[in-house]
C-alpha positions as CSV (number, residue, x, y, z in Angstrom):
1,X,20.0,-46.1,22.3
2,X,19.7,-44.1,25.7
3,X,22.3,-41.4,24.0
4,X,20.3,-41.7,21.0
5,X,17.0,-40.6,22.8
6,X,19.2,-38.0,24.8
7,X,19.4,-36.4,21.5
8,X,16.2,-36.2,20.2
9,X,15.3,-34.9,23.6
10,X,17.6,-31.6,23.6
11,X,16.9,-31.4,19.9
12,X,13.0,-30.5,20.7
13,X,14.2,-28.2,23.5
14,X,16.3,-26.6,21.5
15,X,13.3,-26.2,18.5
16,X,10.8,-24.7,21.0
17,X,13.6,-22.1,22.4
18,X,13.5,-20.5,18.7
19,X,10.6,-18.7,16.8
20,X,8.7,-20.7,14.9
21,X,7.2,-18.6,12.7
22,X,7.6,-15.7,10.8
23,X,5.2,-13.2,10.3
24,X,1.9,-13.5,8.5
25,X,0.6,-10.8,6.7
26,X,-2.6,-10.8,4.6
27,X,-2.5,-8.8,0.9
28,X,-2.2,-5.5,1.0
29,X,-6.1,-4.1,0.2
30,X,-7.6,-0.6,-0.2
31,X,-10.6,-1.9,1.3
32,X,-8.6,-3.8,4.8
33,X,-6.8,-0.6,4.7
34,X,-10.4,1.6,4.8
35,X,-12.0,-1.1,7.5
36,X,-8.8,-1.0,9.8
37,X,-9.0,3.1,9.7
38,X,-12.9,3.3,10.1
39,X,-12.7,1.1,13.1
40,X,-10.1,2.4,15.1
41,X,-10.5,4.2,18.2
42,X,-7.8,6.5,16.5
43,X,-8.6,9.1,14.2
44,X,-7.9,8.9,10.4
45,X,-8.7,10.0,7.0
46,X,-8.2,8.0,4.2
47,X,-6.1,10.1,1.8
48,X,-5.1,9.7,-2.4
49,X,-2.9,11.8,-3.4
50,X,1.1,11.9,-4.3
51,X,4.3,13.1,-2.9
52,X,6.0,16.3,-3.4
53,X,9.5,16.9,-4.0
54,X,12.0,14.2,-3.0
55,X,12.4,13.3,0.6
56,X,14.7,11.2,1.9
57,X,13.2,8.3,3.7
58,X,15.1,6.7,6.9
59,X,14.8,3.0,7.1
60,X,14.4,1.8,10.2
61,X,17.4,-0.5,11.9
62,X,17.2,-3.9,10.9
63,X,16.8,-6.7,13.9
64,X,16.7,-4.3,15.7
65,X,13.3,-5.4,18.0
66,X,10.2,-2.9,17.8
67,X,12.3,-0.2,16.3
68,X,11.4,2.7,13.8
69,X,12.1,5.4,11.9
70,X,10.5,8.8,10.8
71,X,10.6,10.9,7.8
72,X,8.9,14.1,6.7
73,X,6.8,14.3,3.7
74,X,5.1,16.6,1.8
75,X,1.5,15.1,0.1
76,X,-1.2,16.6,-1.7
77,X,-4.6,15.2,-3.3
78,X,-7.5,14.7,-1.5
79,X,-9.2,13.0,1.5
80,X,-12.3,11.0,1.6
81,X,-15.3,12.7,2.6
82,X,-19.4,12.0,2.1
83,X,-18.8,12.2,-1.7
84,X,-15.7,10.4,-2.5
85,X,-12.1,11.9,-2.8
86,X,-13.5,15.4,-2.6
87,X,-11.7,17.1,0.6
88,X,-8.0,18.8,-0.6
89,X,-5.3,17.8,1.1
90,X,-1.7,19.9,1.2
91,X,0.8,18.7,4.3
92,X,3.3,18.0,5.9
93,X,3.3,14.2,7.3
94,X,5.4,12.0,9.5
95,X,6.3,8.5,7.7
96,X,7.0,6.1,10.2
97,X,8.7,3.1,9.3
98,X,7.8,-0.1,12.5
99,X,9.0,-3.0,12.9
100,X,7.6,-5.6,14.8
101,X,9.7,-7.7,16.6
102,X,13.1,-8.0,14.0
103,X,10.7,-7.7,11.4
104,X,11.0,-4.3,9.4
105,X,8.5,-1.9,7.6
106,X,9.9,-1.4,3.6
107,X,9.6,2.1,2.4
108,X,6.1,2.3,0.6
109,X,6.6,3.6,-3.4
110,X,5.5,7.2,-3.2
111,X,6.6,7.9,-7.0
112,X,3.1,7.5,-8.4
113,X,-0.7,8.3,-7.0
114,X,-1.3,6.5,-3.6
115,X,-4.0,5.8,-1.1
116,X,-2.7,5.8,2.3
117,X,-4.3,6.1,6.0
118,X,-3.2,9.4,7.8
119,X,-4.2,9.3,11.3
120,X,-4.8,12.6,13.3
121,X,-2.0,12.9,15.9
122,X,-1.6,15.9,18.4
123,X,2.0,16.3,17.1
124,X,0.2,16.2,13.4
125,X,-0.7,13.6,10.9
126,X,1.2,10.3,10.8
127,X,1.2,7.4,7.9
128,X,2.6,4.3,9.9
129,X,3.8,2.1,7.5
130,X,4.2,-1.8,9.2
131,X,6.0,-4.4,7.9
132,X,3.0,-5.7,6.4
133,X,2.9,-2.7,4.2
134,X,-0.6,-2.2,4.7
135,X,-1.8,1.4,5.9
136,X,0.2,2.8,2.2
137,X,-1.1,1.2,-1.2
138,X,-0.9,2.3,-4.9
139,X,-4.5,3.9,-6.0
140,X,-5.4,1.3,-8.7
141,X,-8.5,1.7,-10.6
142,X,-10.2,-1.5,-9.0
143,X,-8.8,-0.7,-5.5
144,X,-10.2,2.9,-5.4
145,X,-13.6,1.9,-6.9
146,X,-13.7,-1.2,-4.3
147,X,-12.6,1.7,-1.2
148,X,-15.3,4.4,-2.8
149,X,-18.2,1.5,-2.7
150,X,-17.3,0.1,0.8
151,X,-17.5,3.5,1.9
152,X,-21.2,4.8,0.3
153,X,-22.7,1.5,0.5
154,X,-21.3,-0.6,3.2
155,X,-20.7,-3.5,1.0
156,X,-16.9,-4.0,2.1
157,X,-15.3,-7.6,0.6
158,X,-11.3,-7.4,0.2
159,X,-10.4,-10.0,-2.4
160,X,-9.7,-13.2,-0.7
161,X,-5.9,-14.1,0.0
């Protein structure tokens, strides 16, 4: 019995030593994506648009803790301004691929049109792409009319998960 209770004993220890959990992530949502942006202390403009040309995007090393990768890409469309998708938009951008902790950022589909969150760097503008794949969506009918209403009337409700 006392070997028996020895065993349970190191087999807790041994559970608490590990992770637990995995990471959570909410759905990806125009609207999230919008809210996070607006209320940064960073700068960033909300961006629809498409890639041009092919570039060749660098995945970031898997388990490899808090680790990352950066690609160049070239988008164009426009950013959001007072009146909707109004402001054009040509550049260059970093793509950053995080991870956080072992877990690693997917590339985000950049073959069709796109809303993404470009924040305003002093090395230039940056789309960081985490794993929860949520600063990068595809610009759906729903989600862009969802973004453009949060944005001229305030009334900001993500679907719930």
């Amino acid at each position: 019995m006392k070997g028996h209770m020895m065993l349970r004993i190191a087999t807790l220890f041994a559970l608490a030593a590990t992770p637990v959990s995995a990471l959570s992530c909410l759905p990806p949502d125009p609207v999230r994506m919008y809210e996070a942006a607006r209320d940064s202390d960073e700068t960033f403009v909300i961006f629809k648009g498409h890639s041009v040309g092919t570039a060749q995007i660098r995945l970031p090393p898997r388990n490899v803790p808090d680790a990352s990768a950066i690609s160049r890409i070239r988008i164009e469309g426009a950013s959001l301004g007072p009146t909707g998708f109004s402001d054009p938009v040509e550049a260059q951008v970093s793509l950053v691929l995080d991870c956080t902790n072992i877990w690693c950022a997917d590339p985000p589909d950049l073959s069709g049109e796109f809303l993404a969150a470009v924040q305003a760097t002093s090395q230039g503008p940056v789309i960081t792409v985490s794993p929860c794949a949520d600063n990068v969506l595809p610009a759906t009918e729903d989600g862009v009319a969802r973004l453009l209403a949060c944005h001229a009337t305030g009334d900001c409700r993500a679907p719930l998960p």
